[in-house]
C-alpha positions as a Markdown table, in Angstrom:
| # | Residue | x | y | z |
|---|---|---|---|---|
| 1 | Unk | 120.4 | 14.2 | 102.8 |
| 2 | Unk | 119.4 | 17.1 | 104.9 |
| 3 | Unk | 117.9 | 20.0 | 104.5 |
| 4 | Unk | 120.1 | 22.8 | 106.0 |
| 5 | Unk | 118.0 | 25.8 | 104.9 |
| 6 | Unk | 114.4 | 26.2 | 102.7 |
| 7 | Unk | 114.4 | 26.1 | 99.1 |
| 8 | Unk | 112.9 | 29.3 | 97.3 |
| 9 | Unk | 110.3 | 28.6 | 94.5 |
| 10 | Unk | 112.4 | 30.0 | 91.3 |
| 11 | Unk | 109.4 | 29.7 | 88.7 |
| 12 | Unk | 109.7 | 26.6 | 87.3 |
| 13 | Unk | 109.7 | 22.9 | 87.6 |
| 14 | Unk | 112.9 | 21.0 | 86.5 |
| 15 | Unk | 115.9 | 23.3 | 86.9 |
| 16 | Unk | 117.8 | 24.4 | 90.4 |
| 17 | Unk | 120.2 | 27.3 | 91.3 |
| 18 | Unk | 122.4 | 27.0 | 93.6 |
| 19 | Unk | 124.3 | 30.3 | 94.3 |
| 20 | Unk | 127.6 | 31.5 | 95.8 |
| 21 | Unk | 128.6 | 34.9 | 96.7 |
| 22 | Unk | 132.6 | 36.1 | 95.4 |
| 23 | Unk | 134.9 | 35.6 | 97.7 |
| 24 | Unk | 136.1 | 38.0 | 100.3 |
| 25 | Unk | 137.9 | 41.0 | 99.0 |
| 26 | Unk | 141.3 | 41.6 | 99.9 |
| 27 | Unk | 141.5 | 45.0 | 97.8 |
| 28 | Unk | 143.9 | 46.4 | 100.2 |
| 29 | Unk | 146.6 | 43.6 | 99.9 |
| 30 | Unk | 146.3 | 43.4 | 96.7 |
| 31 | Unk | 147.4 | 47.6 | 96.0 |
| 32 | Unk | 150.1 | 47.7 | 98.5 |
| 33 | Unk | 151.4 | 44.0 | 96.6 |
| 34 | Unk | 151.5 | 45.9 | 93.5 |
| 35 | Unk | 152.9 | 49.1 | 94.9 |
| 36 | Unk | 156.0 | 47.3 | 96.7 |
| 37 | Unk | 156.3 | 44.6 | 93.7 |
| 38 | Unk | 156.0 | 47.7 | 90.8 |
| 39 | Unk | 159.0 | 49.6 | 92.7 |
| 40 | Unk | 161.1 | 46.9 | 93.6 |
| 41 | Unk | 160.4 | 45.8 | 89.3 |
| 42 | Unk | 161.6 | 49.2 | 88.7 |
| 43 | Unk | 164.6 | 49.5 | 90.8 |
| 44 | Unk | 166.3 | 46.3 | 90.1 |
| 45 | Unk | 165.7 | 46.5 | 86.7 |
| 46 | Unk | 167.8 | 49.9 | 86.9 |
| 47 | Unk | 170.1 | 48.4 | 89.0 |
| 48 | Unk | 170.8 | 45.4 | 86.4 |
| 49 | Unk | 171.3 | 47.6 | 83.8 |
| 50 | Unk | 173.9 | 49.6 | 86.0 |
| 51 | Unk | 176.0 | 46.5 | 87.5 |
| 52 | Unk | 175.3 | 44.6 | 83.9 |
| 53 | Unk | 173.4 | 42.1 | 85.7 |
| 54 | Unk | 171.7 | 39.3 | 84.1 |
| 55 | Unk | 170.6 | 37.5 | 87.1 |
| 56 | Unk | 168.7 | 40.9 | 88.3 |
| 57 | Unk | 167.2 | 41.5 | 84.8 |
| 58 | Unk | 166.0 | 38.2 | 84.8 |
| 59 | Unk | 164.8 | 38.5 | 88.0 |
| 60 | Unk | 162.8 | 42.0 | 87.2 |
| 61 | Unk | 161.4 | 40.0 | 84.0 |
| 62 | Unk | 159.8 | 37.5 | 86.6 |
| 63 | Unk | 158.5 | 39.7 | 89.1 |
| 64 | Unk | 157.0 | 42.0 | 86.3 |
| 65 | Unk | 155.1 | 38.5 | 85.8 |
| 66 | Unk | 154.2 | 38.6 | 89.5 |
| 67 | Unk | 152.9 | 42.2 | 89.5 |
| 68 | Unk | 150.7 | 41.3 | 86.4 |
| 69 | Unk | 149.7 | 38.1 | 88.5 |
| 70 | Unk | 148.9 | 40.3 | 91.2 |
| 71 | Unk | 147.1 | 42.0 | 89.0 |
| 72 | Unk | 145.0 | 39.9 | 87.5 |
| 73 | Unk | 144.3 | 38.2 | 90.7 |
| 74 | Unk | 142.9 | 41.7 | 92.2 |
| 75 | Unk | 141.0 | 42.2 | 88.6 |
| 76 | Unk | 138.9 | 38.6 | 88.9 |
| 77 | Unk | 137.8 | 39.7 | 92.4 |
| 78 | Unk | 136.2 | 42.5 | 91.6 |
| 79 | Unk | 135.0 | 41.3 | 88.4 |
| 80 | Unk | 133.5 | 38.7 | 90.5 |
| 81 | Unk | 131.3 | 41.0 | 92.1 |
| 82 | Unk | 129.3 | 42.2 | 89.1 |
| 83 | Unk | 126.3 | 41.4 | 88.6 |
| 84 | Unk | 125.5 | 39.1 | 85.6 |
| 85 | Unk | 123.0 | 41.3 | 82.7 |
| 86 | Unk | 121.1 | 40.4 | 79.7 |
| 87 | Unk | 124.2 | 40.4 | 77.6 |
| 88 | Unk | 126.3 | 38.7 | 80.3 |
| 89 | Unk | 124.6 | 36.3 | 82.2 |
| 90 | Unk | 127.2 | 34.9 | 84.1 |
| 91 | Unk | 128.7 | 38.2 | 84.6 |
| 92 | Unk | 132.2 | 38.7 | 83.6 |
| 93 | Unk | 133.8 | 36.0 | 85.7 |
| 94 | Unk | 135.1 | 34.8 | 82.6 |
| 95 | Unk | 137.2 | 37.3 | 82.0 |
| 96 | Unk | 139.7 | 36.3 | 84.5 |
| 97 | Unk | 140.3 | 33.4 | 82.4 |
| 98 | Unk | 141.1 | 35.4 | 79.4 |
| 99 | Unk | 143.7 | 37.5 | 81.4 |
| 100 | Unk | 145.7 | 34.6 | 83.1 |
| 101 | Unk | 146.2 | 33.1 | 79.3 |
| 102 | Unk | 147.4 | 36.8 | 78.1 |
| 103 | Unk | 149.8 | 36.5 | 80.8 |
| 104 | Unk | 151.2 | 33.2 | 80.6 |
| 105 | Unk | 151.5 | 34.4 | 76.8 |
| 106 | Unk | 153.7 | 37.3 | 77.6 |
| 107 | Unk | 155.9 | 35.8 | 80.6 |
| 108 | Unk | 157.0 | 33.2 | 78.1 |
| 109 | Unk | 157.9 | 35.4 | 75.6 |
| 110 | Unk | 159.8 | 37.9 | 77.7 |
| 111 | Unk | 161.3 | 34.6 | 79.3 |
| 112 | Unk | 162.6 | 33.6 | 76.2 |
| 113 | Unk | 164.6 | 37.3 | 75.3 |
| 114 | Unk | 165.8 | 36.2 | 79.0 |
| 115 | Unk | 167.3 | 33.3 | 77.8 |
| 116 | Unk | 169.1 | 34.6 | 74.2 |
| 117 | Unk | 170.6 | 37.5 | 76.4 |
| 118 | Unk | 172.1 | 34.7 | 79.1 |
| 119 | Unk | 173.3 | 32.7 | 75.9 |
| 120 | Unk | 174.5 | 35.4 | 74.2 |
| 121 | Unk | 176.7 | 36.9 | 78.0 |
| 122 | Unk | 178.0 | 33.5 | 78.7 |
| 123 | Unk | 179.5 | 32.9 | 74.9 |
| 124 | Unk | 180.7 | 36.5 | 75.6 |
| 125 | Unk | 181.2 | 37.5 | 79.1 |
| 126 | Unk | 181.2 | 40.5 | 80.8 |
| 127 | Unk | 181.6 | 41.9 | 84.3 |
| 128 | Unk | 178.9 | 41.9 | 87.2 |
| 129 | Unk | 178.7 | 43.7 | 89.8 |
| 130 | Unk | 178.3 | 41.0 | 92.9 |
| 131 | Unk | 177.8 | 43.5 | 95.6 |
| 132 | Unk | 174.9 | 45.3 | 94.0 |
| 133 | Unk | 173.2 | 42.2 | 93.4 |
| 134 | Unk | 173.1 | 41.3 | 96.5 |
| 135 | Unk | 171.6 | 44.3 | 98.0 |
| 136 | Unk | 169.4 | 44.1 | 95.4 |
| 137 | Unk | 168.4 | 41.1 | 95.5 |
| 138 | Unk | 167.8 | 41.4 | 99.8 |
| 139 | Unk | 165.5 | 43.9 | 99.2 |
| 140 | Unk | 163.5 | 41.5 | 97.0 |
| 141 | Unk | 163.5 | 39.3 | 100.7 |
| 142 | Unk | 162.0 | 41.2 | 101.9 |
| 143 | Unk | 159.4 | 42.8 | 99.7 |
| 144 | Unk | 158.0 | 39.1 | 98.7 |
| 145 | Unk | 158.1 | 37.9 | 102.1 |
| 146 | Unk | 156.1 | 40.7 | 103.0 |
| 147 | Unk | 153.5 | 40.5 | 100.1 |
| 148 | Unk | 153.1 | 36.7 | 100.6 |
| 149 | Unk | 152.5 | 37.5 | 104.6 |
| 150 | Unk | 149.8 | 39.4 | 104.0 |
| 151 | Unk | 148.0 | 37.1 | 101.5 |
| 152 | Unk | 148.7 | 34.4 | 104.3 |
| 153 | Unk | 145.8 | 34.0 | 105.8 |
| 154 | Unk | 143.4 | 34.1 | 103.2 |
| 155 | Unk | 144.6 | 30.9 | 101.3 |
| 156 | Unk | 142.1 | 28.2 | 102.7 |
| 157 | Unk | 139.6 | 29.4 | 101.1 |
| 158 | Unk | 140.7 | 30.8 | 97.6 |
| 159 | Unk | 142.5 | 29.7 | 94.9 |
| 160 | Unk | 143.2 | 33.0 | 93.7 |
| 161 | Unk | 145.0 | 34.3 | 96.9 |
| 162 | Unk | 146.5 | 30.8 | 97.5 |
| 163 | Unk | 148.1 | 31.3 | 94.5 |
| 164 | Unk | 149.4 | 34.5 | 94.8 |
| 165 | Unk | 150.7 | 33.9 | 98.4 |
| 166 | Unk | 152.6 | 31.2 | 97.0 |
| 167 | Unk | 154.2 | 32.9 | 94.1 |
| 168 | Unk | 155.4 | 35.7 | 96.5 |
| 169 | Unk | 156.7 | 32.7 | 99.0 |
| 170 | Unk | 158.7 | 30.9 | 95.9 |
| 171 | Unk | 159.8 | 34.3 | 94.9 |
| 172 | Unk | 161.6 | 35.3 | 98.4 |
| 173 | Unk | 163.7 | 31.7 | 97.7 |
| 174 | Unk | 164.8 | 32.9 | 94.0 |
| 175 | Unk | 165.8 | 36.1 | 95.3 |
| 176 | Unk | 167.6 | 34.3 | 98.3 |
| 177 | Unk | 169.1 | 32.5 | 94.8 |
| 178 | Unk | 170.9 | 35.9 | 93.8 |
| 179 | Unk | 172.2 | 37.1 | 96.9 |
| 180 | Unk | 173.6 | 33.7 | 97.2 |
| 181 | Unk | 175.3 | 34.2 | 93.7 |
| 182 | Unk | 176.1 | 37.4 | 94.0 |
| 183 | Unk | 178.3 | 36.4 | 97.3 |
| 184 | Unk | 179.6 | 33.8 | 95.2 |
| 185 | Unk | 180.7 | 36.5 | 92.1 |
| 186 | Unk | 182.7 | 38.6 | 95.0 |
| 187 | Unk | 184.4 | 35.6 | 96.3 |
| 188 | Unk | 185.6 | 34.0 | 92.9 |
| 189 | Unk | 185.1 | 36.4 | 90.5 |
| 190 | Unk | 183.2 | 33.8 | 88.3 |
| 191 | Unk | 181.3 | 36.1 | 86.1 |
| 192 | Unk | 179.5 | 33.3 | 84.4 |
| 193 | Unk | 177.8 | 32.6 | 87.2 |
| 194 | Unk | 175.4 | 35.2 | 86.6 |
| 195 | Unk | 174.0 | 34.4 | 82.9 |
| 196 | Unk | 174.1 | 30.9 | 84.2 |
| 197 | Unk | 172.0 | 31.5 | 87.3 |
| 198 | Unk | 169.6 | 33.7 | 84.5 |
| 199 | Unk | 169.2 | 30.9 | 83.0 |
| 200 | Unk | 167.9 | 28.7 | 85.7 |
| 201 | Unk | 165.3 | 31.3 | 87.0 |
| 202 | Unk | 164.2 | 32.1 | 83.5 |
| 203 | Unk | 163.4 | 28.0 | 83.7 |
| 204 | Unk | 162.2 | 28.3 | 86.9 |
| 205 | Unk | 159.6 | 30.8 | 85.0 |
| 206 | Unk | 159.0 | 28.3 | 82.2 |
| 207 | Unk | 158.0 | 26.0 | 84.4 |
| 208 | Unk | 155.7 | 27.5 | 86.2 |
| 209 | Unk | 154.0 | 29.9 | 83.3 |
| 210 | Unk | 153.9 | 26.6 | 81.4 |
| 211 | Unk | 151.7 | 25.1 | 84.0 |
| 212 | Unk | 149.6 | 28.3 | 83.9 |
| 213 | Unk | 149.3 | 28.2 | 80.1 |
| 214 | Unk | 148.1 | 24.8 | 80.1 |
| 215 | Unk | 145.6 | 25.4 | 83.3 |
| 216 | Unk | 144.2 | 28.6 | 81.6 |
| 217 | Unk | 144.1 | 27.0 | 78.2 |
| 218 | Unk | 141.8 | 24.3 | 79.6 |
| 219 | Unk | 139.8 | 26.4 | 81.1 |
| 220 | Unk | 139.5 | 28.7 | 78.3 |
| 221 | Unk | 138.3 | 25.4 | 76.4 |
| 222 | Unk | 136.0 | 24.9 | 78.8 |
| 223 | Unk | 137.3 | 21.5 | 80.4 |
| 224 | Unk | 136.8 | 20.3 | 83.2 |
| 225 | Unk | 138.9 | 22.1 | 85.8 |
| 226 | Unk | 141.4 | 19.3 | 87.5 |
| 227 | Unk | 139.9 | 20.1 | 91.4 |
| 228 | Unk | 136.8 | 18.5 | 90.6 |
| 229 | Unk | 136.4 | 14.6 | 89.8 |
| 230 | Unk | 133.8 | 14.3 | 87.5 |
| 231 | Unk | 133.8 | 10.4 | 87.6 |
| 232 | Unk | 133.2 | 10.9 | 91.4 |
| 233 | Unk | 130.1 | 13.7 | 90.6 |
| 234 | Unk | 129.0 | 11.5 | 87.9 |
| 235 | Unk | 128.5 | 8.6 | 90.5 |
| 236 | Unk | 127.2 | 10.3 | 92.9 |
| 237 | Unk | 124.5 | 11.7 | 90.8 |
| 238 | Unk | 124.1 | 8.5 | 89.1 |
| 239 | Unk | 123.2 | 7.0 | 92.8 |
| 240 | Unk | 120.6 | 9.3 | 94.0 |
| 241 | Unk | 117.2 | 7.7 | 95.4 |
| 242 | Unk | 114.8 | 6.8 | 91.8 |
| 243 | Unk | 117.4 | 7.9 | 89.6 |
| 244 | Unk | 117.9 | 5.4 | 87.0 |
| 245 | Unk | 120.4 | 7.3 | 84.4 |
| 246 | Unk | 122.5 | 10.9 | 84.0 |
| 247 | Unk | 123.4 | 12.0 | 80.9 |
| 248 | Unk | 124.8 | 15.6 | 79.3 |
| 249 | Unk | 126.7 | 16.2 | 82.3 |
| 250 | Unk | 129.0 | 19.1 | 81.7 |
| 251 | Unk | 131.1 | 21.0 | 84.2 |
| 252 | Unk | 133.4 | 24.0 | 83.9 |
| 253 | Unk | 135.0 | 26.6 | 84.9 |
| 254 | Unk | 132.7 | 30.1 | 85.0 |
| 255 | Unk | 136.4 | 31.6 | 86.6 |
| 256 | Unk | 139.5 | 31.0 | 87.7 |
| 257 | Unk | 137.7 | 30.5 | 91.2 |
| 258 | Unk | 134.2 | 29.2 | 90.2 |
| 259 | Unk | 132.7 | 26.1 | 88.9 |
| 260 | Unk | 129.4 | 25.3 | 86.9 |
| 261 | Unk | 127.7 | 21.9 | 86.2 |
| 262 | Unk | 124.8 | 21.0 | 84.3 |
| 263 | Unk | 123.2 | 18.0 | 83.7 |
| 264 | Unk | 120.2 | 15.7 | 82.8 |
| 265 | Unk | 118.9 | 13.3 | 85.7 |
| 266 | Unk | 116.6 | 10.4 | 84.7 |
| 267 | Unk | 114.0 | 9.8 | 87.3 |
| 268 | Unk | 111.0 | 8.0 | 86.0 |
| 269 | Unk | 109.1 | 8.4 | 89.0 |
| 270 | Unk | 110.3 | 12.0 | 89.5 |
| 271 | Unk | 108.3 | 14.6 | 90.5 |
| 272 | Unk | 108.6 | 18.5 | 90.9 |
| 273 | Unk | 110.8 | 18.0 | 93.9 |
| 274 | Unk | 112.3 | 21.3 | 95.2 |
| 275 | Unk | 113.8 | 19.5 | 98.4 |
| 276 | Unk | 115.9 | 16.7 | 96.1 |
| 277 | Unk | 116.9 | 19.8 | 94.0 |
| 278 | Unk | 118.3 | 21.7 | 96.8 |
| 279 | Unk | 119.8 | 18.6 | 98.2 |
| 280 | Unk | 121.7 | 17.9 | 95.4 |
| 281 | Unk | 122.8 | 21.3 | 94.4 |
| 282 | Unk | 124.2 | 21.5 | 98.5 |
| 283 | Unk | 125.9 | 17.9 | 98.4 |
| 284 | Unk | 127.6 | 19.0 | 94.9 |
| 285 | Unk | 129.1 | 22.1 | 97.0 |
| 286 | Unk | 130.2 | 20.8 | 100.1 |
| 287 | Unk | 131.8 | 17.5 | 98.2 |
| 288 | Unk | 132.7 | 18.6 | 94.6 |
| 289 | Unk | 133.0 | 22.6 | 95.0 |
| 290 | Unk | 130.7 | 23.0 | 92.1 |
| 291 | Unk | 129.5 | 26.5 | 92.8 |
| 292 | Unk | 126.6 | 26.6 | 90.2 |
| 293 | Unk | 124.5 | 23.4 | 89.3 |
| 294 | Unk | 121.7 | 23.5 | 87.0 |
| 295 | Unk | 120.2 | 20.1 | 87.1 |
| 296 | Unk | 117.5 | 18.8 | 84.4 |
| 297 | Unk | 114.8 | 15.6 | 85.6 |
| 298 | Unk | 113.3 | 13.4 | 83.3 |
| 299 | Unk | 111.1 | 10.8 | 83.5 |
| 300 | Unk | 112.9 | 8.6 | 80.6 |
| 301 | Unk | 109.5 | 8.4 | 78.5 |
| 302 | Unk | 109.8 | 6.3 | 75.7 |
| 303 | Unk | 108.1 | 8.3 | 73.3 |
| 304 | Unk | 110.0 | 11.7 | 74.4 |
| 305 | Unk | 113.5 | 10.3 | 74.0 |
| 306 | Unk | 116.2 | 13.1 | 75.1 |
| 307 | Unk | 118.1 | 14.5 | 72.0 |
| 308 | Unk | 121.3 | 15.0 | 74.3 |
| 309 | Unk | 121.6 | 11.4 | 75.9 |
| 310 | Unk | 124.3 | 9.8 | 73.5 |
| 311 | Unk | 127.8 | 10.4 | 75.0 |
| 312 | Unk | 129.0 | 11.9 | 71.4 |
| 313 | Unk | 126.3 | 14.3 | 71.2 |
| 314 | Unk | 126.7 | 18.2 | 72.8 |
């Protein structure tokens, strides 16, 4: 492996750093999201409760889920910015873990009031104003398409602002999903359509909350986050020159965008090797995006047996 820059003496012998900086603000898409997705949340709601429109209330329920997503998005990029303390030494990049699992929390739980008022309009039906949901539900085009425009270009590189130009992208299509209903109403006067199109984008929610729930849960329990292979990371540690055994591997997620890994190398020929460290810690990066390795050698001595090598031992 190649050295691409010089490795700076930290203090001591058997542990390496290998820092990254937060990613790349994007403070001012993120307030003009949540300005145009907080009024058009506002205004459709209104208008739902005007043209007694399930479809646009169900609709205002999910993109009060995208303005808190938005949210929470904007929250873990600054948060990733502090710098860690005494008290916090990882900073609070954890915290944007904790907020994405309070979210998925409430979207399911408003989803599912979603869901008894559908039931509830189509075993009693009511009227709905077509027209209004359409114009409604055009404005919400536009406002998503151009939210998810301006989060565009930044999506290579982050998950968090992949993520969010993708939920603005789906959301365009579900709001494309009431005009097309709403037209629908005005030509056959099928009022059922609209409880029964609530009900498809309050599953449409569901499914995609669910999958957040899941994700944050896991990496709330510290598992390891489903982009990284750690089979793959533990042969490629388990194949470095002299190494002879790696045990107490452990990676997780420090964020929602960030990744830490520690682990015990056996070398019994090792060592205080700063190059191998710094190697390592860059190989682990570029192939594994692992944004924090702390790596522990060991020479496998006999009579110093490591406490942590069994598999069932933490």
């Amino acid at each position: 492996m190649e050295v691409t820059r010089p490795q700076r003496d930290h203090g001591h012998d058997h542990v390496a750093h290998h820092h990254v900086h937060a990613p790349a603000s994007f403070g001012r898409a993120f307030a003009i999201g949540v300005t145009l997705n907080t009024g058009y949340v506002v205004l459709e709601a209104v208008c739902g409760l005007r043209a007694h429109s399930l479809s646009l209330l169900s609709d205002a329920g999910h993109n009060l889920g995208d303005v808190l997503s938005l949210a929470v998005a904007w929250l873990a990029t600054w948060l990733s910015r502090k710098a860690p303390s005494g008290r916090y030494t990882y900073g609070l990049r954890g915290s944007s873990i904790l907020a994405a699992l309070s979210n998925a929390a409430l979207l399911l739980v408003v989803t599912g009031g979603i869901a008894w008022a559908a039931i509830l309009r189509l075993i009693h039906p009511g009227p709905s104003g077509g027209g209004v949901m359409m114009a409604v539900a055009a404005g919400g085009i536009a406002v998503n398409a151009v939210t998810a425009w301006m989060f565009a270009a930044g999506g290579k590189d982050d998950v968090n602002i992949r993520a969010a130009f993708l939920h603005m992208a789906s959301d365009a299509l579900v709001a494309a999903g009431v005009v097309v209903t709403g037209g629908l109403i005005l030509l056959t006067g099928w009022t059922w359509l609209d409880p029964a199109v609530s009900l498809i984008i309050g599953g449409i929610i569901v499914w995609r909350t669910w999958s957040l729930m899941r994700e944050s849960l896991d990496l709330a329990l510290q598992a390891t986050p489903r982009s990284v292979d750690r089979d793959g990371v533990h042969a490629f540690l388990a194949t470095l020159p002299g190494v002879t055994e790696v045990h107490d591997l452990h990676i997780w997620g420090m964020s929602t965008t960030e990744t830490a890994l520690t682990a015990h190398i056996v070398r019994p020929d090792a060592v205080t090797d700063d190059h191998f460290l710094h190697d390592i810690c860059g190989e682990l990066r570029t192939r594994f995006k692992v944004h924090h390795a702390t790596l522990q050698l060991e020479r496998g001595s006999g009579g110093f047996p490591c406490a942590l090598a069994a598999e069932d031992v933490v």
